[in-house]
C-alpha positions in Angstrom: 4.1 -19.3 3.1 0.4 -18.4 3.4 -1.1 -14.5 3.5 -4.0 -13.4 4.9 -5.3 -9.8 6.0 -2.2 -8.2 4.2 0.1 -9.8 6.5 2.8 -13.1 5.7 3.3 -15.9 7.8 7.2 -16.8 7.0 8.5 -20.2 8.9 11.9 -22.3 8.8 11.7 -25.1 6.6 15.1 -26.4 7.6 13.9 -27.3 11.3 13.6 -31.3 10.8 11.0 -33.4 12.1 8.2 -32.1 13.4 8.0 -32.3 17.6 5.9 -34.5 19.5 2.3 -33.2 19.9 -0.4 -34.8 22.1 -3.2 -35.7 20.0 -6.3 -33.1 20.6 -9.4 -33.7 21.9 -11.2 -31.5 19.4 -11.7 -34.6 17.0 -14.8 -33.0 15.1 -14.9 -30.3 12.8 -18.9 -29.0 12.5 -20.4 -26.3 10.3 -23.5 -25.4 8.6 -24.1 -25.9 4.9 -22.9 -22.6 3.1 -21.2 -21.2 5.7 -17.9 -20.6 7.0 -16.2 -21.3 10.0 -12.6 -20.1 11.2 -10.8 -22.3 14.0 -7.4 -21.8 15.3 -5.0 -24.8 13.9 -2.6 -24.4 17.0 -5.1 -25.6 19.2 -6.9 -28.3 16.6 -3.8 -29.7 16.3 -2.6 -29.8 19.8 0.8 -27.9 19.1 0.4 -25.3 21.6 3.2 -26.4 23.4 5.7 -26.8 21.0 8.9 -25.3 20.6 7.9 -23.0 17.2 3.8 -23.9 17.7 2.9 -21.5 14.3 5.2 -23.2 12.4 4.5 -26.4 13.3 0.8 -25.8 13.2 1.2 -24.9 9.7 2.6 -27.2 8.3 0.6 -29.4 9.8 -2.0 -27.8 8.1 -0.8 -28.3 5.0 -0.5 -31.6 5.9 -4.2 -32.0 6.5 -5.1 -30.4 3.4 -3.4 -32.6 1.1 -4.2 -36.0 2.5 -7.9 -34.9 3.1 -8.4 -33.1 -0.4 -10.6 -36.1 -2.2 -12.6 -36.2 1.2 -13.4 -32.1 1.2 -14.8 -32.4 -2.6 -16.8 -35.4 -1.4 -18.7 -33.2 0.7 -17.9 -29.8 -1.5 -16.2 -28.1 1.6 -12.9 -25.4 1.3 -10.1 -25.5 3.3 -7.8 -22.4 3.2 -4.7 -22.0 6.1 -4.9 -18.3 6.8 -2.2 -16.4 9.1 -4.0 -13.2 11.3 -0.4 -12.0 12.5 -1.1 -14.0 16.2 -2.5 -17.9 14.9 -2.6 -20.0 11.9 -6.3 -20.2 11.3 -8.5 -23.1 9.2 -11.0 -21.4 6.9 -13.5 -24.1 6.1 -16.2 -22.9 3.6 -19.2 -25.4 3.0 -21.9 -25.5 -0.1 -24.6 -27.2 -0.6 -23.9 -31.0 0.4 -24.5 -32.0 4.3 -23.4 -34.9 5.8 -20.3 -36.8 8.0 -17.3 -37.5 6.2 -14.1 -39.0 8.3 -10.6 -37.2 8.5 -7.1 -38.3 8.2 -4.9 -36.8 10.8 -1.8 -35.6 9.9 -0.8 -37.2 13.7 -1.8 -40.4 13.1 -2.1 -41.1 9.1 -5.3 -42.9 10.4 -9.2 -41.3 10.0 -8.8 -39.9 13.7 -10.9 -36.7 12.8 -14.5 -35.8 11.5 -16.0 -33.2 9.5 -20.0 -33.2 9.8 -21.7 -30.5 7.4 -25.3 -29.9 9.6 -28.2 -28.4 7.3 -29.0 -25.2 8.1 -33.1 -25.9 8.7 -33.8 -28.9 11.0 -34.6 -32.0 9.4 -38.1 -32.1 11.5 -39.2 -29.3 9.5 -38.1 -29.6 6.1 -38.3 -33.4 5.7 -42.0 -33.5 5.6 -42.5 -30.3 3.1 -40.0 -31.8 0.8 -41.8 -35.0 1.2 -45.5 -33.4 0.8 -44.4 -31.7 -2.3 -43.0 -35.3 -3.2 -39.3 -33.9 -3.7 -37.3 -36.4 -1.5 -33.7 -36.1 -0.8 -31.6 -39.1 0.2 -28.0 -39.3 1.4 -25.4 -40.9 -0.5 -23.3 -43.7 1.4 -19.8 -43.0 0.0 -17.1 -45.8 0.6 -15.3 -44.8 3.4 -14.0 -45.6 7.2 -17.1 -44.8 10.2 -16.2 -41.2 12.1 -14.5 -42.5 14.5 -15.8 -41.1 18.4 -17.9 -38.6 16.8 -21.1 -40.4 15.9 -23.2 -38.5 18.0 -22.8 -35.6 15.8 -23.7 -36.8 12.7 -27.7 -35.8 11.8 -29.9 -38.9 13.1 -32.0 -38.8 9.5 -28.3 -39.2 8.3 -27.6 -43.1 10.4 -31.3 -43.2 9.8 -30.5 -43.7 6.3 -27.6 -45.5 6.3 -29.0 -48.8 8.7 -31.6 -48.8 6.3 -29.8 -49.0 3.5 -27.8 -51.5 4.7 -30.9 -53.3 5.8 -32.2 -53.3 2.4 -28.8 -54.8 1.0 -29.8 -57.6 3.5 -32.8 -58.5 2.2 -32.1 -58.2 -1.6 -29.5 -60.8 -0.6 -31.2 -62.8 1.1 -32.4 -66.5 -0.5 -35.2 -69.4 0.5 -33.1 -72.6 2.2 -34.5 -76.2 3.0 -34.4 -75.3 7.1 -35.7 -78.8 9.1 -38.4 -78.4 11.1 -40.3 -80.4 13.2 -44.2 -79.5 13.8 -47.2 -81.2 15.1 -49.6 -82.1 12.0 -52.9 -83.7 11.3 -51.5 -85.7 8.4 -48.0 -87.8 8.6 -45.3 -85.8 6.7 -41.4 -86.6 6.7 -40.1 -88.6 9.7 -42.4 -89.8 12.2 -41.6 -89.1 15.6 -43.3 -92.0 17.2 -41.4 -91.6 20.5 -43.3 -88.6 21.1 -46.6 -89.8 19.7 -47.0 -92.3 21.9 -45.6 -90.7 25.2 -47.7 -87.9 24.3 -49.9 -87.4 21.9 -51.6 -90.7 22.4 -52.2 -90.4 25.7 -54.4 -87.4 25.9 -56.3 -88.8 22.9 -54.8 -87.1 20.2 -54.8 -89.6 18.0 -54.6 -87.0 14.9 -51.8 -84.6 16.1 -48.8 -86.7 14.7 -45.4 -85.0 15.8 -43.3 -84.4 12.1 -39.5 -83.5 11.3 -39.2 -82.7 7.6 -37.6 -80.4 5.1 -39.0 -77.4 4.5 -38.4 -74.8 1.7 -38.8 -70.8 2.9 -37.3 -67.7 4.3 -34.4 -67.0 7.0 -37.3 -66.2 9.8 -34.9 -65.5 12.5 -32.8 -63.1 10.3 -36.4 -61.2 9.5 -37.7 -61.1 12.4 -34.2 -59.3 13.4 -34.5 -56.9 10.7 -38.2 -55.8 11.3 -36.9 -55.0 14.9 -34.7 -52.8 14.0 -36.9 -51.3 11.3 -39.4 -50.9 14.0 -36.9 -49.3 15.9 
């Protein structure tokens, strides 16, 4: 039972399983931080064309609120099922975190769903006063599943962030390996390769550009190289 607006939503709870519903296409909840937002759970949910579609939608509801409940204080977001007297309504009421958290459905038991938090001024504009007055603000990766077809509506300073931050895991990881290389140098060093010396260094009179494989002590190049792409990118 939920109440809302002096009215009571009443439904059967003796109906049995819940009917078939086709997932909905409506995978990604969005709203500003401290604001609220009010969505219709009969269409979220897809049960629009079930036999008892409030009923089901609410419970499915209820549903969603309990296996997502650690997620919403994650991003400090309230959820509330409301009843109008026509639809079973989500109330979700954000603070002062932003950011993309994933969803369980209730459909599914898999993170099917998103909720992204947007800040209310545009990250163009406020990044670089918080940044001249040297107060800096950086997300805070939290150790769950990727949104799942709903990237594009996460904040780009937000993935931003995150690649770098794996990035930088990278490199703190990273360590120096013997890598064998073979170079051209003016003094013999390792293994000779006389083949090529005297096809054709020699030839051309390059008596002093000897052709060397050896062992040689340093830093994953490829891999770096790699990661200043995408940094560059």
């Amino acid at each position: 039972m939920a109440t809302g607006h002096g009215r009571t939503l009443r439904h059967r709870t003796s109906v049995g399983p819940l009917n078939a519903v086709r997932p909905t296409q409506q995978i990604c909840l969005e709203l500003l931080d401290h604001s609220r937002v009010t969505r219709s759970a009969v269409d979220f949910f897809g049960s629009k064309n079930s036999a008892d579609p409030q009923a089901q939608a609410a419970r499915l509801t209820d549903q969603f609120i309990k296996l997502n409940s650690p997620i919403f204080k994650l991003l400090q977001v309230d959820f509330h099922r409301d009843y109008n007297g026509a639809d079973v309504l989500l109330n979700i009421e954000s603070h002062s975190a932003v950011g993309a958290v994933p969803l369980i459905s209730p459909l599914t038991a898999r993170y099917d769903l998103g909720l992204v938090v947007q800040p209310r001024f545009p990250w163009d504009g406020i990044g670089p006063m918080l940044a001249e007055m040297g107060w800096l603000i950086s997300p805070s990766p939290v150790k769950l599943p990727l949104l799942k077809r709903s990237e594009r509506r996460v904040p780009l300073w937000v993935l931003s962030f995150m690649v770098l931050t794996r990035l930088k895991a990278l490199l703190d990881r990273l360590d120096r390996r013997f890598e064998v290389i073979t170079e051209t140098r003016s003094a013999p060093k390792g293994r000779l390769e006389w083949t090529q010396y005297a096809t054709r260094q020699m030839p051309r009179g390059n008596f002093l550009s000897v052709p060397c494989t050896f062992p040689d002590l340093g830093d994953a190049r490829h891999l770096k190289g790699a990661l200043r792409f995408v940094v560059e990118k």
